[in-house]
C-alpha positions as a Markdown table, in Angstrom:
| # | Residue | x | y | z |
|---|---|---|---|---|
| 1 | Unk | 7.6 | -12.2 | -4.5 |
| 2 | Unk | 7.8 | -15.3 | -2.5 |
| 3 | Unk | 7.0 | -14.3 | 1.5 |
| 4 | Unk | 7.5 | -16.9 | 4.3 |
| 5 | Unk | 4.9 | -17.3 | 7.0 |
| 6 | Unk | 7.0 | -15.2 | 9.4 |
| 7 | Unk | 7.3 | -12.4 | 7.0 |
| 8 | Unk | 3.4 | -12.7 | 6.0 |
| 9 | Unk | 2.7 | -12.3 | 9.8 |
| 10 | Unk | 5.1 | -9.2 | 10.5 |
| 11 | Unk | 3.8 | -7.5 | 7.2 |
| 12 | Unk | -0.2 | -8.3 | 9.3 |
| 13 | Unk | 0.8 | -7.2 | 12.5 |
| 14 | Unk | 2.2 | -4.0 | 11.0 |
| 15 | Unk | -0.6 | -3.0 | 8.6 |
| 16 | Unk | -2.9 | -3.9 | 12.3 |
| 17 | Unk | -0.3 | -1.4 | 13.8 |
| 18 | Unk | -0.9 | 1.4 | 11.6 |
| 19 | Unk | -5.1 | 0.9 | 11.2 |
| 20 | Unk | -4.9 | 1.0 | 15.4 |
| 21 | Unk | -2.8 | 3.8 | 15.4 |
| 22 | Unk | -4.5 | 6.4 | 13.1 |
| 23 | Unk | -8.4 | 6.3 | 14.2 |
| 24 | Unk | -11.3 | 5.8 | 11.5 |
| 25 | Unk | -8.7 | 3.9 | 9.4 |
| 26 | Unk | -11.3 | 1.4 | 7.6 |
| 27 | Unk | -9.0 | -0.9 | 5.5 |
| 28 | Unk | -5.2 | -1.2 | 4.9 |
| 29 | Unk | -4.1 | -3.4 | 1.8 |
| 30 | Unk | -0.3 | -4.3 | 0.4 |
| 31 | Unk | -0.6 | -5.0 | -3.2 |
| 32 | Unk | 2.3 | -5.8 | -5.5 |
| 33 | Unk | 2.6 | -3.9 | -9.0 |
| 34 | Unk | 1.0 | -6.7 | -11.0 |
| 35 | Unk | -2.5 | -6.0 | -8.6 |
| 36 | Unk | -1.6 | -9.0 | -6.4 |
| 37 | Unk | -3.1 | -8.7 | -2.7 |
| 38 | Unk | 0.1 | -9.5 | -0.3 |
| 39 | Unk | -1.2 | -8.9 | 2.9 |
| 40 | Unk | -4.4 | -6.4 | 4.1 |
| 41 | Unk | -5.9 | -5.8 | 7.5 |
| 42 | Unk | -9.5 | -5.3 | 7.3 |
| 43 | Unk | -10.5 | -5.3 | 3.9 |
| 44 | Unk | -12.9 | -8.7 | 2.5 |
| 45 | Unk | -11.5 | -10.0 | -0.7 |
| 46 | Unk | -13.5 | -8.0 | -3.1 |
| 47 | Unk | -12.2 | -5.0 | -1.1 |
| 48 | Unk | -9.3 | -5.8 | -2.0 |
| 49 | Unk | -9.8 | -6.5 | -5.4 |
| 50 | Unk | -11.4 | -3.3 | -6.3 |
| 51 | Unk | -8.8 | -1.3 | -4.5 |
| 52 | Unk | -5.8 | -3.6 | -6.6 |
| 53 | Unk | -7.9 | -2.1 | -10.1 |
| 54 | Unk | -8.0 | 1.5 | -8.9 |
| 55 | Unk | -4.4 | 1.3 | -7.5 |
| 56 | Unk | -3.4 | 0.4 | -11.5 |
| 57 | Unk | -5.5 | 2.9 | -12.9 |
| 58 | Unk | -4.1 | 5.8 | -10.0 |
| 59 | Unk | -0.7 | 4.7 | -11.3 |
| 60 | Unk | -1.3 | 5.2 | -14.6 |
| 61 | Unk | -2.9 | 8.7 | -14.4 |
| 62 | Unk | -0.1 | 10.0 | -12.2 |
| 63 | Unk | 2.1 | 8.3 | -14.9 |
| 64 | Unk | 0.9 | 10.6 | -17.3 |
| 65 | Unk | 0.6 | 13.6 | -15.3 |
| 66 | Unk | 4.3 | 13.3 | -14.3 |
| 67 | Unk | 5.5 | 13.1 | -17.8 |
| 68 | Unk | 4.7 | 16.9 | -18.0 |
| 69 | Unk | 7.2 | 17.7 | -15.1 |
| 70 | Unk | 10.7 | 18.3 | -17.1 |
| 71 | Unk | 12.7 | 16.0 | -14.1 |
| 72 | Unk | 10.0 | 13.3 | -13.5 |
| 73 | Unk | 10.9 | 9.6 | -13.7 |
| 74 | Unk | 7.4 | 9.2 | -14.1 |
| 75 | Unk | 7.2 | 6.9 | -11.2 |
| 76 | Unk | 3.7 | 8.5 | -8.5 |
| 77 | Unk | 4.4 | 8.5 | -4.9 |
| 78 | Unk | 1.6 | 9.1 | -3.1 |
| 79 | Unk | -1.8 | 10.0 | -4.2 |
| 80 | Unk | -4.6 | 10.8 | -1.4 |
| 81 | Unk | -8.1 | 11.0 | -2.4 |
| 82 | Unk | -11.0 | 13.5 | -0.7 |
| 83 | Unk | -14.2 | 11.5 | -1.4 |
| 84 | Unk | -17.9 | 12.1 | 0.4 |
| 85 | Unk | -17.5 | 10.1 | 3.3 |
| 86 | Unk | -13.8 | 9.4 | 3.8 |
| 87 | Unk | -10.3 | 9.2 | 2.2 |
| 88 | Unk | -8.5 | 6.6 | -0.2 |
| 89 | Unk | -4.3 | 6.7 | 0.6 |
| 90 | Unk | -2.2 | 5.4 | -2.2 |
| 91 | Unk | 1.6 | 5.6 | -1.5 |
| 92 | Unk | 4.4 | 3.4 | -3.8 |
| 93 | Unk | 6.6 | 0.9 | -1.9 |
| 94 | Unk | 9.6 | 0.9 | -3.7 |
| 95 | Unk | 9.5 | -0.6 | -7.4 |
| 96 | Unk | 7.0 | -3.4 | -6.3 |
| 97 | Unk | 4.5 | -2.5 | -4.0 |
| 98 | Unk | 1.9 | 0.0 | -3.2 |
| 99 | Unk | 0.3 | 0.8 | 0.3 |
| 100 | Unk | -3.3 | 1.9 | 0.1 |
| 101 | Unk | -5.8 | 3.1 | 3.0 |
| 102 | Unk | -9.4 | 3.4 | 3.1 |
| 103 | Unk | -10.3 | 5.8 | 5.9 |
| 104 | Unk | -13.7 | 7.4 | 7.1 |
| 105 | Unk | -14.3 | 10.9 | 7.2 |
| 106 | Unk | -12.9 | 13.0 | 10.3 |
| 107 | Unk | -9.3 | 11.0 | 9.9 |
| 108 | Unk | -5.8 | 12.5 | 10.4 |
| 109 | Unk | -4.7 | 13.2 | 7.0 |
| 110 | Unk | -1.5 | 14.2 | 8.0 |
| 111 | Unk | -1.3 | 11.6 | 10.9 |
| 112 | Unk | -2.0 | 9.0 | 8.2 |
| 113 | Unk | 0.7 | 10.2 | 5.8 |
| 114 | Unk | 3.6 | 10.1 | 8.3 |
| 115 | Unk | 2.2 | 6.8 | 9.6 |
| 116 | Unk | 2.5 | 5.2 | 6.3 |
| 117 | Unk | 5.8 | 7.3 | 5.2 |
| 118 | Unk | 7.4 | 5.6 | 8.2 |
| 119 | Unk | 5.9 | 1.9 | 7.6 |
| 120 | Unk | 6.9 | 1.9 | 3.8 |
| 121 | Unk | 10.2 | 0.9 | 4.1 |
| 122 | Unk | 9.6 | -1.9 | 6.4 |
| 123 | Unk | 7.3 | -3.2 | 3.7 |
| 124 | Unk | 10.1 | -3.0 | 1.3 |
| 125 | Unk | 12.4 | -4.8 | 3.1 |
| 126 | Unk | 9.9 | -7.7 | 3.7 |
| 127 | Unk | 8.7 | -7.6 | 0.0 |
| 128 | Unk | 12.3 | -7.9 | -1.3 |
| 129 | Unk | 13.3 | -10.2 | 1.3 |
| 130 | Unk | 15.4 | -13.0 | -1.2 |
| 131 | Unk | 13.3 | -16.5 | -2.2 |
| 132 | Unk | 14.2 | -19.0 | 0.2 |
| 133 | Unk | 13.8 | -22.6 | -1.5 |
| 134 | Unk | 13.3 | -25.8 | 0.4 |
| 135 | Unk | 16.0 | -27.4 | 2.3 |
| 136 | Unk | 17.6 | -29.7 | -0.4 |
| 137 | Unk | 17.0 | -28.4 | -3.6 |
């Protein structure tokens, strides 16, 4: 995934969008499938770093857990955590990607779940957007 400087600042501006527009979001993060940070809007590096390792380890379980439903691909969608003191979002983007939220307690669960339904294919788009190489190679 090779993202231009435009692209990096549309994916920003839209995970700002969605943290202003669904109160007590806390973080928002874009990591690729590898546990790669592509873009986040209020989360500190180690944030993000810690979310990337639960994100692989979320995959995996739901991985498993699908392999008992007879037409499963295997592949987890959305997972939303209940925790004391808020709520961890984890929804897939496509074959690469994964959105994740941290949100306090009191958020709009559902709010937050069409917010990031509507945003995830926007995020596709920019995370398959073709490698552009330098002018002249």
């Amino acid at each position: 995934m090779n993202h231009s400087q435009s692209d990096q600042t549309i994916m920003d501006w839209m995970l700002k969008d969605l943290a202003d527009a669904v109160p007590r979001t806390r973080s928002v993060v874009v990591l690729s499938t590898d546990g790669v940070c592509i873009a986040q809007h209020n989360a500190v590096h180690d944030t993000a770093d810690r979310m990337a390792a639960a994100c692989a380890g979320l995959q995996g379980a739901a991985g498993a857990i699908a392999s008992e439903l007879p037409h499963s691909d295997g592949r987890m969608n959305l997972v939303a955590l209940d925790m004391s003191g808020g709520f961890f979002f984890l929804m897939s983007v496509g074959s690469s990607a994964f959105l994740a939220v941290l949100a306090e307690e009191g958020v709009d669960g559902v709010q937050m779940g069409l917010r990031m339904r509507d945003l995830v294919p926007r995020i596709e788009h920019l995370c398959a957007a073709p490698r552009q190489e330098p002018f002249g190679r």
